[in-house]
PDB file of N, CA, C and O in Angstrom:
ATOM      1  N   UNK A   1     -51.705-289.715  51.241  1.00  0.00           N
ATOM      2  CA  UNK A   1     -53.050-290.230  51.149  1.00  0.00           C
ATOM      3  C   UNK A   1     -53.512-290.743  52.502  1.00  0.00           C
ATOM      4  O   UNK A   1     -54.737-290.808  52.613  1.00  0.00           O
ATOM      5  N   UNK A   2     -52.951-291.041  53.330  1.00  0.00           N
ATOM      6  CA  UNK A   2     -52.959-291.630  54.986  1.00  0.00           C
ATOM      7  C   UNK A   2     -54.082-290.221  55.386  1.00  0.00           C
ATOM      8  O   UNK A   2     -55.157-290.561  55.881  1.00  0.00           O
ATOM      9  N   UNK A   3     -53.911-289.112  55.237  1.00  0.00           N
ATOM     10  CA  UNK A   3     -54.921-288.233  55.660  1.00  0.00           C
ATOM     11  C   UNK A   3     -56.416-288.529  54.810  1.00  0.00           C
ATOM     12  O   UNK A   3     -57.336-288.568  55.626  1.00  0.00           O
ATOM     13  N   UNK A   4     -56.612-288.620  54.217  1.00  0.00           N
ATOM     14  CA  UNK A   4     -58.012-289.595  53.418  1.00  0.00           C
ATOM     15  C   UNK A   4     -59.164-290.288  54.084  1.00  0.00           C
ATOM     16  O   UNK A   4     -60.360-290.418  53.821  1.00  0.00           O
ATOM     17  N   UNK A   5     -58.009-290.861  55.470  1.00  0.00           N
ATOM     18  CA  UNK A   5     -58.501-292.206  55.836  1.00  0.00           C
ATOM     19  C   UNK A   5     -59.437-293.429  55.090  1.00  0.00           C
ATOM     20  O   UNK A   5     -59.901-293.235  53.966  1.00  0.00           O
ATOM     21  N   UNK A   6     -59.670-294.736  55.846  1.00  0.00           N
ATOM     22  CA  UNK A   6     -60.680-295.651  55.216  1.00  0.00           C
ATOM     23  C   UNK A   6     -61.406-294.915  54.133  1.00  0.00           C
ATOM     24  O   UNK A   6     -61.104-295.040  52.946  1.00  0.00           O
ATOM     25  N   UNK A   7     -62.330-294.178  54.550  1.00  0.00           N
ATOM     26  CA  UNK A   7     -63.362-293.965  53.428  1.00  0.00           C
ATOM     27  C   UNK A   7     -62.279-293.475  51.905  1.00  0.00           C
ATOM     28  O   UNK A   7     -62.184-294.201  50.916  1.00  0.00           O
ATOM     29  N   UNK A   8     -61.748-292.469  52.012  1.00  0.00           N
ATOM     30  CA  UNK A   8     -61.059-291.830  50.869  1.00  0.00           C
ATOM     31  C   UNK A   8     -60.299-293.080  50.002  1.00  0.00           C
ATOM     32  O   UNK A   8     -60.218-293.308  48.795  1.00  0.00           O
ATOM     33  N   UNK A   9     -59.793-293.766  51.183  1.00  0.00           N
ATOM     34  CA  UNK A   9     -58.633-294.739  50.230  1.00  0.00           C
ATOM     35  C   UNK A   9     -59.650-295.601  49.754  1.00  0.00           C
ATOM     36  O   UNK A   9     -59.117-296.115  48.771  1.00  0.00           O
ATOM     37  N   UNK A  10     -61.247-296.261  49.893  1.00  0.00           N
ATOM     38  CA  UNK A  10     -62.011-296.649  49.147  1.00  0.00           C
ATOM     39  C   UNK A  10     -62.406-296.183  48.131  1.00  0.00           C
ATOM     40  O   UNK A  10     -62.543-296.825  47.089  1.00  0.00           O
ATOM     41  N   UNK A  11     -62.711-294.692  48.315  1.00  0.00           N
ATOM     42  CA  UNK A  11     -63.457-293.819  46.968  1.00  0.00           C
ATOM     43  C   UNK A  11     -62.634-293.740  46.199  1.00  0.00           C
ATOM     44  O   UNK A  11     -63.013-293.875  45.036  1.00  0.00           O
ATOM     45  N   UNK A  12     -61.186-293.499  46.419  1.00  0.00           N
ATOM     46  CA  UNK A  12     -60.272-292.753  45.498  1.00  0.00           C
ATOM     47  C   UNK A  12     -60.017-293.982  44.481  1.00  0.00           C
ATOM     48  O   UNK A  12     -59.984-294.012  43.251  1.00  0.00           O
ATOM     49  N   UNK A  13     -59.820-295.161  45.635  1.00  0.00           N
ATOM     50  CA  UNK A  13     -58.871-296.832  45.440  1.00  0.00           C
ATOM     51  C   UNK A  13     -59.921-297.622  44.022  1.00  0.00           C
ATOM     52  O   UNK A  13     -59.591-298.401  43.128  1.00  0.00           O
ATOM     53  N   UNK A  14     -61.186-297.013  44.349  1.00  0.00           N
ATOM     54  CA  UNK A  14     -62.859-297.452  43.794  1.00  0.00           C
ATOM     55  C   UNK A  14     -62.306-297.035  41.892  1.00  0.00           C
ATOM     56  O   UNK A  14     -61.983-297.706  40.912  1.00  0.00           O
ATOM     57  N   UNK A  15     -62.501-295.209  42.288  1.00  0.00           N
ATOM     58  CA  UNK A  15     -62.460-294.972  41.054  1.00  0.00           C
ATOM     59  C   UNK A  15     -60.992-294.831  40.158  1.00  0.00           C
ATOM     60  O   UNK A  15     -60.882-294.537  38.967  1.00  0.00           O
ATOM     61  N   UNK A  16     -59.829-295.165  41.223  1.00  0.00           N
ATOM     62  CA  UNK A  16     -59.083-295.421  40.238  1.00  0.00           C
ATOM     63  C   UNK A  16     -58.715-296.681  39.506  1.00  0.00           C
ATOM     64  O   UNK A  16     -58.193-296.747  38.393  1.00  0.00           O
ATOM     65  N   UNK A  17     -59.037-297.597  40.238  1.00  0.00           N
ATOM     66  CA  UNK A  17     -59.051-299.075  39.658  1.00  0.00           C
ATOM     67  C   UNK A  17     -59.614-299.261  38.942  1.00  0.00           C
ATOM     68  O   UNK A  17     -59.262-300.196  38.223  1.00  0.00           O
ATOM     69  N   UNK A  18     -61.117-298.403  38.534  1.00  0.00           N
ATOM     70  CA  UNK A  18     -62.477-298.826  37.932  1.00  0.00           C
ATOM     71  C   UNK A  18     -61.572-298.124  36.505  1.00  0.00           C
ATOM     72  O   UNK A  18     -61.018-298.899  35.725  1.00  0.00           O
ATOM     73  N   UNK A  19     -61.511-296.713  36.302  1.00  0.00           N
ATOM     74  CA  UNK A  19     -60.942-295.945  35.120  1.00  0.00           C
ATOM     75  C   UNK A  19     -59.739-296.802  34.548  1.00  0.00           C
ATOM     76  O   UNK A  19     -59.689-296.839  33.319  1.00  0.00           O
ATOM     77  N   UNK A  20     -58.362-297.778  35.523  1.00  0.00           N
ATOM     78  CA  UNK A  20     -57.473-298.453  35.055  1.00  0.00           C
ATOM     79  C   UNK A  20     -57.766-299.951  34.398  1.00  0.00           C
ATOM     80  O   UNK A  20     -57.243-300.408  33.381  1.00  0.00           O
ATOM     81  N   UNK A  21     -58.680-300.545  35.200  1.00  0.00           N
ATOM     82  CA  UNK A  21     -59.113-301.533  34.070  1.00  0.00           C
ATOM     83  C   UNK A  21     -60.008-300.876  32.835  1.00  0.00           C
ATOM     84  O   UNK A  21     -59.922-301.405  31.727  1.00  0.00           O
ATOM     85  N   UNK A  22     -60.816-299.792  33.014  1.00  0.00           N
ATOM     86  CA  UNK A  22     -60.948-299.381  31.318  1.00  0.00           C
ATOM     87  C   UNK A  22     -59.756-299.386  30.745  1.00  0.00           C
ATOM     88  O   UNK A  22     -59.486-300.144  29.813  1.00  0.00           O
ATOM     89  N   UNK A  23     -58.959-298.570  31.232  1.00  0.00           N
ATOM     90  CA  UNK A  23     -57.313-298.415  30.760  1.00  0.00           C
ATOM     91  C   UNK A  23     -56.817-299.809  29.785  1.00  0.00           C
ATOM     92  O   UNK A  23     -56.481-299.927  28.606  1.00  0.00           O
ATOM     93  N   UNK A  24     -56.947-300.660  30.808  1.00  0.00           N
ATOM     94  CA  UNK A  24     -56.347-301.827  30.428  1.00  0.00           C
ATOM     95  C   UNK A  24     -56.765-302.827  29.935  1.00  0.00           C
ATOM     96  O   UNK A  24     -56.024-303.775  29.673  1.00  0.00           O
ATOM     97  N   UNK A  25     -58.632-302.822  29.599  1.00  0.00           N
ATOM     98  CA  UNK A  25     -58.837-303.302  28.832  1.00  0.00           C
ATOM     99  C   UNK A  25     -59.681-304.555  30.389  1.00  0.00           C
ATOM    100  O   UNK A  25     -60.632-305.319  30.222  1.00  0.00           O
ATOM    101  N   UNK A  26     -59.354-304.460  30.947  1.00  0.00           N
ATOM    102  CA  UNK A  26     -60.064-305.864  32.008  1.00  0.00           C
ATOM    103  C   UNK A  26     -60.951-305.410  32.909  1.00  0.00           C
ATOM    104  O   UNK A  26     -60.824-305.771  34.080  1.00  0.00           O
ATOM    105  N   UNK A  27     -61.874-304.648  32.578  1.00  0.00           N
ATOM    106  CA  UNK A  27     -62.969-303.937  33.281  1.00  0.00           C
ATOM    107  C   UNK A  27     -63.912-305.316  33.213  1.00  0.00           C
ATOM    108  O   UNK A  27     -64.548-305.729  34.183  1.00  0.00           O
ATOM    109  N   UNK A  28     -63.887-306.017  31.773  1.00  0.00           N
ATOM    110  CA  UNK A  28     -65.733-307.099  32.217  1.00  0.00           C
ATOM    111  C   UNK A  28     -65.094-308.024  33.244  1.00  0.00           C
ATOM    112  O   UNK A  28     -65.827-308.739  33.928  1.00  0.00           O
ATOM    113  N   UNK A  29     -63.234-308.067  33.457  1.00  0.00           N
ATOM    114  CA  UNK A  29     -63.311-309.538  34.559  1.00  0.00           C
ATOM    115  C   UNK A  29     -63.544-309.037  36.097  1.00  0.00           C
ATOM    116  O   UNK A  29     -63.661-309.726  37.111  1.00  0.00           O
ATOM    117  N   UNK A  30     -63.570-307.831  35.968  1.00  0.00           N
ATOM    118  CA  UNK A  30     -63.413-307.278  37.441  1.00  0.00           C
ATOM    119  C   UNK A  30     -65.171-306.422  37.700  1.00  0.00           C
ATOM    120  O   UNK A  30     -66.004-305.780  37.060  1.00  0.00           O
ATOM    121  N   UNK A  31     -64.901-307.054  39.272  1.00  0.00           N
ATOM    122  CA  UNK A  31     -66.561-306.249  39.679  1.00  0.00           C
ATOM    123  C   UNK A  31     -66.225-305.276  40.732  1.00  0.00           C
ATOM    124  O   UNK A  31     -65.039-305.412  41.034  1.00  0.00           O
ATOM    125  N   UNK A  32     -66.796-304.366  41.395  1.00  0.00           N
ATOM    126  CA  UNK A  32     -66.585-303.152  42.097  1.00  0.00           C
ATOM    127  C   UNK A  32     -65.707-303.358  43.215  1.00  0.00           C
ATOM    128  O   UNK A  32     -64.890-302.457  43.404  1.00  0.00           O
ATOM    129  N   UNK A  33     -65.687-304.393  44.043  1.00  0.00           N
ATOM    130  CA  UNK A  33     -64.696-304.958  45.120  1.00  0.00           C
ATOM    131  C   UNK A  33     -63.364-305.225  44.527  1.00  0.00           C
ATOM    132  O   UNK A  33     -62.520-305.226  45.424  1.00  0.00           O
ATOM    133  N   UNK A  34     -62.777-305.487  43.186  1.00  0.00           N
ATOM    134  CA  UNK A  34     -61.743-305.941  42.750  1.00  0.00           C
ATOM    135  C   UNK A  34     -61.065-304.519  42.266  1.00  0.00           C
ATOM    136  O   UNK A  34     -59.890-304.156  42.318  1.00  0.00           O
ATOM    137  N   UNK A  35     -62.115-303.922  41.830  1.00  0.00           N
ATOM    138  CA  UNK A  35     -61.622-302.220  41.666  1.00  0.00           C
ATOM    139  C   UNK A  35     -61.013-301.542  42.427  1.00  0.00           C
ATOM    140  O   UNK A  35     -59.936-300.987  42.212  1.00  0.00           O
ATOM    141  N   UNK A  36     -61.781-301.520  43.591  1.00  0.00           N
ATOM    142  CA  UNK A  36     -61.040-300.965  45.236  1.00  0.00           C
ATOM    143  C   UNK A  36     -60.009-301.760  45.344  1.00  0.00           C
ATOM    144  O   UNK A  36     -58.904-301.228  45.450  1.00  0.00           O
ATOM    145  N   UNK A  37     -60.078-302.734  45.344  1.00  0.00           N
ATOM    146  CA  UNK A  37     -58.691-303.421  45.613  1.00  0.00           C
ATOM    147  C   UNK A  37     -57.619-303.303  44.883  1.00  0.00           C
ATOM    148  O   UNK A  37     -56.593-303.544  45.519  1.00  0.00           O
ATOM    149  N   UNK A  38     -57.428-302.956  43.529  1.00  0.00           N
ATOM    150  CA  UNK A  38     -56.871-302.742  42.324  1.00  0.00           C
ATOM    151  C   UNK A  38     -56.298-301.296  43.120  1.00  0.00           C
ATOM    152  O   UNK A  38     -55.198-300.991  43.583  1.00  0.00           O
ATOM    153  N   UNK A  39     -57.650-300.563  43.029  1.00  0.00           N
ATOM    154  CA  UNK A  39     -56.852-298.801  43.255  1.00  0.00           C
ATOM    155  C   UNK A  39     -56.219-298.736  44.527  1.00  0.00           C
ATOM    156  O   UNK A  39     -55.476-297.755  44.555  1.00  0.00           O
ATOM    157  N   UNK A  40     -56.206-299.553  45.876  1.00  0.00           N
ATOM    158  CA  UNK A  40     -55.938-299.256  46.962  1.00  0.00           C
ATOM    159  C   UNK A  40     -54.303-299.933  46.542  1.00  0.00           C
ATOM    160  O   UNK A  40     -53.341-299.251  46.895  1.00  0.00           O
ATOM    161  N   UNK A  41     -54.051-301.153  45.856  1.00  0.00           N
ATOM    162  CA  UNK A  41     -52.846-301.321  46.464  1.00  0.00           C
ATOM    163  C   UNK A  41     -52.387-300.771  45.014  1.00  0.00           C
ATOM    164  O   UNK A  41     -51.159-300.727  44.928  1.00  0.00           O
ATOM    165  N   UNK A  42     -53.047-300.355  43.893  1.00  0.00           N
ATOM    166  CA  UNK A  42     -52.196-299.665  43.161  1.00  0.00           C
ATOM    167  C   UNK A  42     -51.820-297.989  43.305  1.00  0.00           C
ATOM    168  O   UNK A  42     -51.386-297.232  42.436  1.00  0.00           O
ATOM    169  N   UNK A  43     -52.198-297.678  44.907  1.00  0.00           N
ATOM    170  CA  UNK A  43     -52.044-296.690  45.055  1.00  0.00           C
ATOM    171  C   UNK A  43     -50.560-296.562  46.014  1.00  0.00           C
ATOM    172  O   UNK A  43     -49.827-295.576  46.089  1.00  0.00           O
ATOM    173  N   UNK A  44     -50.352-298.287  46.902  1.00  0.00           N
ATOM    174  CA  UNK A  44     -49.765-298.023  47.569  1.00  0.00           C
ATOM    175  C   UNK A  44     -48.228-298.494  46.765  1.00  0.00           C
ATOM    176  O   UNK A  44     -47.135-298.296  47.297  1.00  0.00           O
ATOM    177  N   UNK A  45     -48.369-299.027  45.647  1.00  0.00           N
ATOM    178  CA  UNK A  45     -47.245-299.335  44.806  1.00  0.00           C
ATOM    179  C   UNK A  45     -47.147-297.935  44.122  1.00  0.00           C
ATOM    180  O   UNK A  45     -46.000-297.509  44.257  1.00  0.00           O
ATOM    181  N   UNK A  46     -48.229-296.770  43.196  1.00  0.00           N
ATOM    182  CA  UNK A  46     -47.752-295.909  42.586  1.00  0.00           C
ATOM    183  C   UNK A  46     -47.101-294.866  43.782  1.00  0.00           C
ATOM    184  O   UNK A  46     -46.502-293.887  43.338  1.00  0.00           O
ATOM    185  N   UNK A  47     -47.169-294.994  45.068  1.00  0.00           N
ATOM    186  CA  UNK A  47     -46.320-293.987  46.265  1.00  0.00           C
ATOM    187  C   UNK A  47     -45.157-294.644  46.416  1.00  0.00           C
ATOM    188  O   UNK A  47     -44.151-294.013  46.741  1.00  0.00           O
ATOM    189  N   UNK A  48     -45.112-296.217  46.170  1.00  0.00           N
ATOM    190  CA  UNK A  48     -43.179-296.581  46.456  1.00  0.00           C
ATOM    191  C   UNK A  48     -42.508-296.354  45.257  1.00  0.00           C
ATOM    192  O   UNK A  48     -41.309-296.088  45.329  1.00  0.00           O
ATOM    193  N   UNK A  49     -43.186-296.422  43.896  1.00  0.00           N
ATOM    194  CA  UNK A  49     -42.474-296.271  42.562  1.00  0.00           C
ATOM    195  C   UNK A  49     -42.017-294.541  42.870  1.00  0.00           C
ATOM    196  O   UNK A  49     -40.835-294.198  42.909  1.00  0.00           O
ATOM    197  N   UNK A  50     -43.195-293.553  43.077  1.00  0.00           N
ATOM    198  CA  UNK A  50     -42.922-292.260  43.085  1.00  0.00           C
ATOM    199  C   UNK A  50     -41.421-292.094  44.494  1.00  0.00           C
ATOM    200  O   UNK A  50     -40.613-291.215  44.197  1.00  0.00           O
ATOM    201  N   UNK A  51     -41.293-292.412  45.056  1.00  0.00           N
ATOM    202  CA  UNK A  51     -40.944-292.601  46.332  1.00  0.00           C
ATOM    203  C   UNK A  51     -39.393-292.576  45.476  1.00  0.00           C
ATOM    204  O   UNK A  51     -38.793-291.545  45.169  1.00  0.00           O
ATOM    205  N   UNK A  52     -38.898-294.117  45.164  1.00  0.00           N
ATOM    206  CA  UNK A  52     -38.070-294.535  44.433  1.00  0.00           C
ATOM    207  C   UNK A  52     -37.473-293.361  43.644  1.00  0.00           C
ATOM    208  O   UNK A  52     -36.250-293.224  43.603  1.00  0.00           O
ATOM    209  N   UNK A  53     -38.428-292.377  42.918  1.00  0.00           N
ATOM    210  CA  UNK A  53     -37.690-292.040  42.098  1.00  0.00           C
ATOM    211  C   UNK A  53     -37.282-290.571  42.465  1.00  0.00           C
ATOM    212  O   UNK A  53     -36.909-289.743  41.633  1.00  0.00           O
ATOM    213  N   UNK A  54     -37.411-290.327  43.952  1.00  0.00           N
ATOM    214  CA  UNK A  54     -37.409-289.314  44.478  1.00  0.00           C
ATOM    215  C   UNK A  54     -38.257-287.907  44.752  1.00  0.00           C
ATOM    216  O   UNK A  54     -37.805-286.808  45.072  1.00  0.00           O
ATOM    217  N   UNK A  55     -39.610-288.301  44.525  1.00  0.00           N
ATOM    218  CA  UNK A  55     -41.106-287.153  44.328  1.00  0.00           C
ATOM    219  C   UNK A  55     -41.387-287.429  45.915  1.00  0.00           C
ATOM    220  O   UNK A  55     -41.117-288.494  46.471  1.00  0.00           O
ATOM    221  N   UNK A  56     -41.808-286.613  46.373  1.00  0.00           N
ATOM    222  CA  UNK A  56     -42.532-286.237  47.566  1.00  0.00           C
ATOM    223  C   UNK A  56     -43.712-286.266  47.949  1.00  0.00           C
ATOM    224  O   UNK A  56     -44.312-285.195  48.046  1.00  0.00           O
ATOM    225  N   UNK A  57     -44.294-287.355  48.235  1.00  0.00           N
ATOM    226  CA  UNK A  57     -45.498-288.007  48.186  1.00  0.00           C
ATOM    227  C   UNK A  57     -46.153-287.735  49.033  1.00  0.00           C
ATOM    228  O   UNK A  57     -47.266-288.158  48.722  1.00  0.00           O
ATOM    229  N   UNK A  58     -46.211-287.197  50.120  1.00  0.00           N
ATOM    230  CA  UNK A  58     -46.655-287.091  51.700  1.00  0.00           C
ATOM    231  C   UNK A  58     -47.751-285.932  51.276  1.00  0.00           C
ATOM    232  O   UNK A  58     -48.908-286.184  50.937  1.00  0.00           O
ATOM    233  N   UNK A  59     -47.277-284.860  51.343  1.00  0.00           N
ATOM    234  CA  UNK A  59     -48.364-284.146  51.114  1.00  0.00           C
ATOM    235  C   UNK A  59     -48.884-283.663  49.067  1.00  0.00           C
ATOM    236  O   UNK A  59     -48.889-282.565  48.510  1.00  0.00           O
ATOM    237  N   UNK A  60     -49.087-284.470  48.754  1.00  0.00           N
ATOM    238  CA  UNK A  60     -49.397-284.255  47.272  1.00  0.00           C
ATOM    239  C   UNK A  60     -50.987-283.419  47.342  1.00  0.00           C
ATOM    240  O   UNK A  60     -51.009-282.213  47.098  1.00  0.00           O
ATOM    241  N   UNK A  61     -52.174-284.099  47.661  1.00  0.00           N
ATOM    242  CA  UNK A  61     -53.514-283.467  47.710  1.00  0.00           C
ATOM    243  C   UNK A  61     -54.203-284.565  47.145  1.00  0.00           C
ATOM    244  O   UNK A  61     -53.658-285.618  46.814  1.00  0.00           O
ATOM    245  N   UNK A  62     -55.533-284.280  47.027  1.00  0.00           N
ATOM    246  CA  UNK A  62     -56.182-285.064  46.671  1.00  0.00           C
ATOM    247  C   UNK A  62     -55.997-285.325  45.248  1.00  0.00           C
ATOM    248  O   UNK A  62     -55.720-286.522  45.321  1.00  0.00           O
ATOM    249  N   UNK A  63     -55.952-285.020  43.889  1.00  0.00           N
ATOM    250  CA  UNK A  63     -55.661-284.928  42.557  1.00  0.00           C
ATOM    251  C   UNK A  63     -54.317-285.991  42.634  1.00  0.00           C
ATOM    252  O   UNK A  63     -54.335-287.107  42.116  1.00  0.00           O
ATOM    253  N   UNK A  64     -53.280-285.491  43.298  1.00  0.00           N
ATOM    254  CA  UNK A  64     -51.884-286.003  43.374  1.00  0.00           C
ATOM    255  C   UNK A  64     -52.398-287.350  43.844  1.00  0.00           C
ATOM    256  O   UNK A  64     -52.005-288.240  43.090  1.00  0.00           O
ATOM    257  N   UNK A  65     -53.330-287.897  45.086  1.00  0.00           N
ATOM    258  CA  UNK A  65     -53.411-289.404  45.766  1.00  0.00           C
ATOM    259  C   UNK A  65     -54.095-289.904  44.361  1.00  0.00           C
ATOM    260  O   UNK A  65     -53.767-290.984  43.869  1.00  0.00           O
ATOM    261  N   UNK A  66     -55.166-288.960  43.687  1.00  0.00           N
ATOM    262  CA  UNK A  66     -55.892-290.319  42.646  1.00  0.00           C
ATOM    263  C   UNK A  66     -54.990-290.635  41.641  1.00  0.00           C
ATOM    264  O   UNK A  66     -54.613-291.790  41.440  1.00  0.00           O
ATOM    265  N   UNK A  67     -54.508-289.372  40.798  1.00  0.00           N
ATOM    266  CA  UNK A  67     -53.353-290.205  39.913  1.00  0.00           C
ATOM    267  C   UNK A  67     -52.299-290.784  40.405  1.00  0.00           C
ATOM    268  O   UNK A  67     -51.578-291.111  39.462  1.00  0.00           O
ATOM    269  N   UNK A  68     -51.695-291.170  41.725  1.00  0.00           N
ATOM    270  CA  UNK A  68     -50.912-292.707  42.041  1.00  0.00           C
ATOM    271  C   UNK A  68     -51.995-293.237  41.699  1.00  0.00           C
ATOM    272  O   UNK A  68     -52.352-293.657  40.599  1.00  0.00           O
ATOM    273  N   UNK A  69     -52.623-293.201  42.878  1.00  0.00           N
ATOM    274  CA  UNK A  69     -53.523-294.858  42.469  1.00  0.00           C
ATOM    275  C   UNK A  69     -53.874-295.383  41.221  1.00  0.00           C
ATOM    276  O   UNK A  69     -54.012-296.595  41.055  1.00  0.00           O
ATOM    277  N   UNK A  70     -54.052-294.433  40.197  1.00  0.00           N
ATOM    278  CA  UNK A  70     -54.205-294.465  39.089  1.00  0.00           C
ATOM    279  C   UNK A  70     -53.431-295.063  38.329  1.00  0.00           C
ATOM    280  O   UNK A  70     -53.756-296.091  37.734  1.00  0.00           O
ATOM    281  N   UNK A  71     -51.969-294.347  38.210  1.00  0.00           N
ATOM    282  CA  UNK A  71     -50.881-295.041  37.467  1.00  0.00           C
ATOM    283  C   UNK A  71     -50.216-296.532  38.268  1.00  0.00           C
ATOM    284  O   UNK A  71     -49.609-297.356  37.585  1.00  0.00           O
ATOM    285  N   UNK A  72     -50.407-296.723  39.662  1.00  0.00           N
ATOM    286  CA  UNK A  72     -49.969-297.664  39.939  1.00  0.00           C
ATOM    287  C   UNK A  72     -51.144-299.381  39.463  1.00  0.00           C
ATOM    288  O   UNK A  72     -50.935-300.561  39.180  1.00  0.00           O
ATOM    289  N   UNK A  73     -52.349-298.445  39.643  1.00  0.00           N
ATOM    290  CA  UNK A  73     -53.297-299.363  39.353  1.00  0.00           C
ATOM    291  C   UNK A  73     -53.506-300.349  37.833  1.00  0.00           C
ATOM    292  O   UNK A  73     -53.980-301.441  37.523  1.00  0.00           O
ATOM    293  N   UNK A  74     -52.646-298.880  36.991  1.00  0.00           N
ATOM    294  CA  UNK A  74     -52.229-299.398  35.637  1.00  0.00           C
ATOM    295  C   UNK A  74     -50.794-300.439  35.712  1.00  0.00           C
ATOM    296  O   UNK A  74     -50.416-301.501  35.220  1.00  0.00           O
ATOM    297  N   UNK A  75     -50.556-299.942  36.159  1.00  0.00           N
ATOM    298  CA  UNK A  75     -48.793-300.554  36.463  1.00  0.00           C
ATOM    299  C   UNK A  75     -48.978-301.808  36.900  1.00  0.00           C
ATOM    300  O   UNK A  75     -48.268-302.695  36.427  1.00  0.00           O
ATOM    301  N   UNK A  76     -50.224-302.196  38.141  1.00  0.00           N
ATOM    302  CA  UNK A  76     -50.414-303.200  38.739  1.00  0.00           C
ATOM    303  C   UNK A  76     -51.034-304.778  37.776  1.00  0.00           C
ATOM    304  O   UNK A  76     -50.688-305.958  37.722  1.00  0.00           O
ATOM    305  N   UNK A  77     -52.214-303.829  37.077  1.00  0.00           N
ATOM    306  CA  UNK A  77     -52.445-304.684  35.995  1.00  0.00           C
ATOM    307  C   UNK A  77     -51.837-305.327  34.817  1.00  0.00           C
ATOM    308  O   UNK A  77     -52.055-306.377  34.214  1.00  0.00           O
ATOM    309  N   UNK A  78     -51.035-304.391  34.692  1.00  0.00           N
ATOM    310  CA  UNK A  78     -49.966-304.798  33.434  1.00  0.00           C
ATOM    311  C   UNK A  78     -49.107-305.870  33.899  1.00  0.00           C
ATOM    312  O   UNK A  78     -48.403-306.421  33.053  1.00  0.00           O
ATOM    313  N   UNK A  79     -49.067-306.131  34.715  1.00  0.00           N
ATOM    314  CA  UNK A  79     -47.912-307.097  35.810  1.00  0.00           C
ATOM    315  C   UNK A  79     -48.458-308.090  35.631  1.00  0.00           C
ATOM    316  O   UNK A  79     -47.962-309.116  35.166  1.00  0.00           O
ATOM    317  N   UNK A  80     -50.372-307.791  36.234  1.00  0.00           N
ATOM    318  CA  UNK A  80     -50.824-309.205  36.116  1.00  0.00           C
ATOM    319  C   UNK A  80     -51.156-309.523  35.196  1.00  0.00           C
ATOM    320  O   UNK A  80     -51.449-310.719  35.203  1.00  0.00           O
ATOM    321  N   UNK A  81     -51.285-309.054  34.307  1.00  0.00           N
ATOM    322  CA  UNK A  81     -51.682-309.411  32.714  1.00  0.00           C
ATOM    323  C   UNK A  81     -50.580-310.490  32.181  1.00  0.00           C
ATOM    324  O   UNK A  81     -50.858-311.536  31.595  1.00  0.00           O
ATOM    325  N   UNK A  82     -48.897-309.887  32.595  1.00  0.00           N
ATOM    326  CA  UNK A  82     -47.884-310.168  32.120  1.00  0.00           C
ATOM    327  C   UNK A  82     -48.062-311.702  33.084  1.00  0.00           C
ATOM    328  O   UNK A  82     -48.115-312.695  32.359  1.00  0.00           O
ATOM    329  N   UNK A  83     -48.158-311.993  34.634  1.00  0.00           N
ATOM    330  CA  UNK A  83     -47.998-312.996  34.844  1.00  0.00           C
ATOM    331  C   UNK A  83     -48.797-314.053  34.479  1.00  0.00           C
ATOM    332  O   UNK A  83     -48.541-315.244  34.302  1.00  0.00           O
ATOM    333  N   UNK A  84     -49.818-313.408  34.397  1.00  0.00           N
ATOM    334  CA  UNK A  84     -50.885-314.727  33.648  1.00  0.00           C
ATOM    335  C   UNK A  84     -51.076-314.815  32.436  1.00  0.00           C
ATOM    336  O   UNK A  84     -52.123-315.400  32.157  1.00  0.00           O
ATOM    337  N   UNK A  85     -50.528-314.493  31.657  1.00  0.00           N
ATOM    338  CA  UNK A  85     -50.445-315.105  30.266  1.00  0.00           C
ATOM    339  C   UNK A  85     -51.673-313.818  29.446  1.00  0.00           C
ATOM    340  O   UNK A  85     -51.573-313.754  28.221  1.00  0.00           O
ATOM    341  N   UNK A  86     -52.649-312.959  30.060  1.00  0.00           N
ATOM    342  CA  UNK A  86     -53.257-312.934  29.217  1.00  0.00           C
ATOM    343  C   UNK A  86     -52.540-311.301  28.642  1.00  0.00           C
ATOM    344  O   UNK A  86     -51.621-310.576  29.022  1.00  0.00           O
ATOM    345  N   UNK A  87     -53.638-311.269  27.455  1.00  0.00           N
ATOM    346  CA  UNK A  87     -53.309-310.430  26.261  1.00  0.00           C
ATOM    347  C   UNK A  87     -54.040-309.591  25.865  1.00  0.00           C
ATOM    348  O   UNK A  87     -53.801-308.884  24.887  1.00  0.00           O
ATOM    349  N   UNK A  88     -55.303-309.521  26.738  1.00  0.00           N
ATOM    350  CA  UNK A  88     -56.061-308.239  26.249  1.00  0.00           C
ATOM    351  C   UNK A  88     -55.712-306.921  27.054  1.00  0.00           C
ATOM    352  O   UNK A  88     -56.311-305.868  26.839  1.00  0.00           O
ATOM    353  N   UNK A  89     -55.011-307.007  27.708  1.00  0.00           N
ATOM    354  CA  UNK A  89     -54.393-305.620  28.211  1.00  0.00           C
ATOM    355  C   UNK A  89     -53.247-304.916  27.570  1.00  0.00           C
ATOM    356  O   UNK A  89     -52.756-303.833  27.887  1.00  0.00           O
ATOM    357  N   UNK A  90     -52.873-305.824  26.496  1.00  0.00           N
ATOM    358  CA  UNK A  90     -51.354-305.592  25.569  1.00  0.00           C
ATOM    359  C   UNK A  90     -51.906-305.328  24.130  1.00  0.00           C
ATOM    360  O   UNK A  90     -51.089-305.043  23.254  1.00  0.00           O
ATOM    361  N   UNK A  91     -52.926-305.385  23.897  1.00  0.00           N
ATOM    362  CA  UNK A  91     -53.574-304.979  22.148  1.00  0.00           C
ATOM    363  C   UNK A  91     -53.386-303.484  22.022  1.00  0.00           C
ATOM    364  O   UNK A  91     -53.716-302.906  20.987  1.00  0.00           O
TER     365      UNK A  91
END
C-alpha cells in the first residue's frame, strides 16, 4: 500500500473504516476523520497480522490494500470495543 501514497492511504483508510464501523455497529460515534484514522492504522495492523501469518503483502493491488484495511479496521474496533467496556459491537 506504500505505493498509494498520502492520498490513497486516506481514500482507501476513509472508506474502509467508514464500511467497518457499519460492520461493527459504531458508525453514529465516529465522524469522517475517525474513519480515516480507523482505516489507516487498521490497515497498518491488517499488513502485520497478514505478515505474521506468512501472506505477501508488498505487492497485493489495490482490492488486496482495501480489504487489510478493512479487516484490520474490524479487528481494530473489536479491541476497542473489548477495552472499553462497550457492547454494541458484540450484539
Amino acid at each position: 500500500m506504500l505505493g498509494l501514497g498520502i492520498l490513497g492511504w486516506i481514500i482507501i483508510g476513509g472508506l474502509a473504516g467508514w464500511i467497518a464501523s457499519k460492520i461493527m455497529k459504531t458508525d453514529a460515534q465516529q465522524g469522517i476523520l475517525l474513519n480515516v484514522v480507523v482505516g489507516v492504522i487498521g490497515g497498518l495492523l491488517g499488513g502485520f497480522l497478514l505478515k505474521l501469518l506468512g501472506v505477501d503483502v508488498e505487492g497485493g493491488g489495490l482490492w488486496f490494500s482495501f480489504f487489510t484495511c478493512l479487516g484490520g479496521a474490524v479487528v481494530l474496533l473489536f479491541l476497542v470495543g473489548l477495552v472499553t467496556g462497550r457492547r454494541g459491537a458484540l450484539r
